[in-house]
N, C-alpha and C positions, 0 to 999 in steps of 0.2 A: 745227273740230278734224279733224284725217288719224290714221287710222289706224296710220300709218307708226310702226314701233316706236325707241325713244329708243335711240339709239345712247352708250353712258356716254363711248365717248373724246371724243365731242361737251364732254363737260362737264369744268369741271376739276377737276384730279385733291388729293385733299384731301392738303396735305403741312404737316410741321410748318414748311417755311418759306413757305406759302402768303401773298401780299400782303395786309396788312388793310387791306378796301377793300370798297366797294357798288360792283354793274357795275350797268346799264341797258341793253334795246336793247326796241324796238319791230319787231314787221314782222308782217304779213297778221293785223289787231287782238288779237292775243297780246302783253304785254308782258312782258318776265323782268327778273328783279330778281334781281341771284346776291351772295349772300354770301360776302366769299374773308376768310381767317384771321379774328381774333381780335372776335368780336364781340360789345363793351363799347359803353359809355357812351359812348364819342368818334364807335363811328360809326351813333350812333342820328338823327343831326340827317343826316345824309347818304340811310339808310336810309326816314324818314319825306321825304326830299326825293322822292328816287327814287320813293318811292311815291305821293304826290299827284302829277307828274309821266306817270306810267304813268298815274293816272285822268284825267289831263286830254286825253291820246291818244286817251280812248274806246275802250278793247279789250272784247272780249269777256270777257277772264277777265286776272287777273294773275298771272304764276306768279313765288313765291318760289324759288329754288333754294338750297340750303344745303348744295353736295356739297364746296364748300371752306369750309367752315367749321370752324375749329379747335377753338372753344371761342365759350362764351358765359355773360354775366355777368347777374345778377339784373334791370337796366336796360335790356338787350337784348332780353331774355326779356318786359320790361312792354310793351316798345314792340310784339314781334309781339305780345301780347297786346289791345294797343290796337288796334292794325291788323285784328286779327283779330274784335274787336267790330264796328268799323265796318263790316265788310266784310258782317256779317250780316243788315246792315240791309235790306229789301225794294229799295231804289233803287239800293243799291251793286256795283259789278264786283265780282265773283266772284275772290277771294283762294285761292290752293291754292299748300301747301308740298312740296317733292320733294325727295325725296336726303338727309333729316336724317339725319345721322350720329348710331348709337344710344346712343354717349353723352350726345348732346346731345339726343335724343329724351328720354331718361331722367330727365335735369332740367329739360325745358316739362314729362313728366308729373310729376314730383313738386311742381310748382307749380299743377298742374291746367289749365295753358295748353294741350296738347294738345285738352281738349273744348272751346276755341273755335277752334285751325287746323280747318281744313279739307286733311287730309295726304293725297294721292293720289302711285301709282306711277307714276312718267315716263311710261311706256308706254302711261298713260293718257290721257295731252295729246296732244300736240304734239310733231312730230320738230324739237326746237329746236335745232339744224343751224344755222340762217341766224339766231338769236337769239344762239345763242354765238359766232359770229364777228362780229356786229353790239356788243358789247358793249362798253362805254363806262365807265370811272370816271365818277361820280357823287361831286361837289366842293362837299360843303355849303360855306357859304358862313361865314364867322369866327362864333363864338358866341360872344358876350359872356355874362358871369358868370352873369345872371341870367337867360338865356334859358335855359341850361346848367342850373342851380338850377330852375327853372320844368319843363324835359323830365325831370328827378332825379325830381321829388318824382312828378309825371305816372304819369312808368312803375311806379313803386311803390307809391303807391296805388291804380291799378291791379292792380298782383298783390294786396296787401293783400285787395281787394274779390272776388277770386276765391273764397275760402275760410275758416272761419273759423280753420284753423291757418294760411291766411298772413296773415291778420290780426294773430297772436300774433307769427308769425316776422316779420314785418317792420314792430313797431308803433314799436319803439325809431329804424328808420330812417329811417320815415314822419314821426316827431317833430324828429327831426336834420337833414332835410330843408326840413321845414319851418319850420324857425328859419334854416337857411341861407339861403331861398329870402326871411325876413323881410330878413334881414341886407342880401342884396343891392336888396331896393326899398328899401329905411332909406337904402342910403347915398348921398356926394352925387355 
């Protein structure tokens, strides 16, 4: 890690027509992971892509970025919460989020996902300069119904298990999930 302070024009600028999209780049074992617009359910299989990917590189640390992110939905919010478990593990690269926009700060904390990121100021990493111009769309790959049904239910019992009011708040979904998620092995 350098000292060198985060320059913001470095990063992009969060707009409401911001591309929904996962970036990627790797360089001097830092990897960044940027979230740009709307992020839902469609680009959680891209986002979990992006992210085994960064740990297969071996970096020192993974940095999330989220300064273009528009918005984000209960499904998004499970998956960094997933992410966010694993990362606490003893053997796992070190996960850190930057730039969360405090709307979208305001709903990981009302979900209690905030006490598993690990949230640091840019300024504290890495002058990611050469990671933002390195950056790459990240192209998950087609997700059939029930892999889609299978990440659904994933991310939400996951939040579910954070608290016992998201328990309540998302028992109704967790069930509806999981009959969807029955529906698509049932079928032929």
């Amino acid at each position: 890690m350098t000292d060198t302070p985060f320059d913001p024009s470095t990063s992009p600028a969060p707009t409401a027509e911001a591309p929904t999209r996962i970036l990627a780049a790797t360089a001097e074992n830092v990897a960044l992971v940027a979230v740009s617009g709307r992020a839902s359910f469609r680009l959680v299989p891209a986002f979990r892509q992006a992210l085994q990917a960064a740990r297969l590189s071996a970096p020192t640390v993974i940095l999330v970025d989220m300064a273009a992110t528009t918005a984000v939905d209960s499904s998004f919010m499970g998956a960094i919460a997933s992410a966010s478990q694993a990362a606490g593990k003893p053997e796992a690269v070190p996960l850190r989020f930057l730039n969360i926009p405090a709307r979208i700060l305001a709903l990981l904390k009302g979900l209690g996902v905030d006490r598993l990121m690990r949230i640091v100021p840019a300024s504290d990493e890495v002058d990611l300069s050469a990671l933002v111009a390195a950056l790459a769309p990240v192209e998950a790959g087609p997700v059939g119904d029930q892999a889609m049904a299978a990440t659904l239910l994933d991310t939400h019992e996951t939040l579910a298990r954070l608290s016992p009011e998201n328990l309540a708040r998302f028992r109704s979904v967790v069930e509806l999930l999981r009959q969807d998620f029955a529906r698509t092995t049932s079928a032929p």
